[in-house]
C-alpha positions as CSV (number, residue, x, y, z in Angstrom):
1,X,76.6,91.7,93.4
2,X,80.1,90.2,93.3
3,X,78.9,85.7,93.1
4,X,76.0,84.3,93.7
5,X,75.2,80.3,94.6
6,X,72.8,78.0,95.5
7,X,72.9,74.7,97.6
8,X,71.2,71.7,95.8
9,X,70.9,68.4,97.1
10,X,74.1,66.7,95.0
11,X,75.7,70.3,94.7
12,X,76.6,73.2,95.6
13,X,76.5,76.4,92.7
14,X,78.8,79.2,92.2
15,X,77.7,81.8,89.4
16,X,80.8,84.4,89.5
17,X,80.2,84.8,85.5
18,X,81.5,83.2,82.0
19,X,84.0,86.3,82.0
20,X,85.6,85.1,85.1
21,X,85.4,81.4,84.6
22,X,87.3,81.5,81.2
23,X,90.5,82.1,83.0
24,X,90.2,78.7,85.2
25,X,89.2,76.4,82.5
26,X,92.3,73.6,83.3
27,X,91.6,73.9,87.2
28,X,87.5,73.3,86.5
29,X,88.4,70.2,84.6
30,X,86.9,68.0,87.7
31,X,83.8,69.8,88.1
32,X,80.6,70.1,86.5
33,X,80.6,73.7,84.7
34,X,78.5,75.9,82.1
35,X,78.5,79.4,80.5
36,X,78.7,81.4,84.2
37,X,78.1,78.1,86.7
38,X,80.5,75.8,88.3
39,X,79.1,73.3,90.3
40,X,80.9,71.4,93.6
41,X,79.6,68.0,94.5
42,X,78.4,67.7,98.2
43,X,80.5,64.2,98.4
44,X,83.8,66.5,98.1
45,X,85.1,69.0,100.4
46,X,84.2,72.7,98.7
47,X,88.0,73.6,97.3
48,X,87.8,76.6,99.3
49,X,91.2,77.8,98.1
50,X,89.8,77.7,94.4
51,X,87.0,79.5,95.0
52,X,88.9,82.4,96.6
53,X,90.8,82.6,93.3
54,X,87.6,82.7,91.3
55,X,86.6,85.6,93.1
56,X,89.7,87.6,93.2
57,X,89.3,88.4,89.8
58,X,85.5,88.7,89.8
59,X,85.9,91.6,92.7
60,X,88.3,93.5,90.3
61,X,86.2,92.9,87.5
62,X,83.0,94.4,89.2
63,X,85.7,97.4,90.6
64,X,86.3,98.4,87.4
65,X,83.0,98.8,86.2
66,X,82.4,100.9,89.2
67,X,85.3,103.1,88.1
68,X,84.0,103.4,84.1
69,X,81.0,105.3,86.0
């Protein structure tokens, strides 16, 4: 499993992990965030492009693990 998330009714939840998340501390300044969580108010557009760069890392994260194997 690379993210998961969840649609609430003020917000929208991305878990990608704490590991991940530690590198976008400054650019999660606006939103609501916890030890793996960052959430994205419905009365926004979803910052697609920020997201994507969440990921990123989170795909190579999970691809090395698969490599340690």
């Amino acid at each position: 499993m690379l993210v998961w998330y969840a649609a609430f009714a003020d917000h929208v939840s991305v878990f990608p992990g704490g590991s991940v998340l530690k590198a976008f501390t400054t650019e999660l300044t606006a939103f609501k965030t916890s030890k793996g969580t960052v959430q994205f108010p419905l009365s926004e557009p979803l910052p697609v492009g920020l997201i994507k760069r969440i990921v990123k890392p989170r795909i190579a994260e999970v691809d090395g693990k698969e490599r340690a194997r």
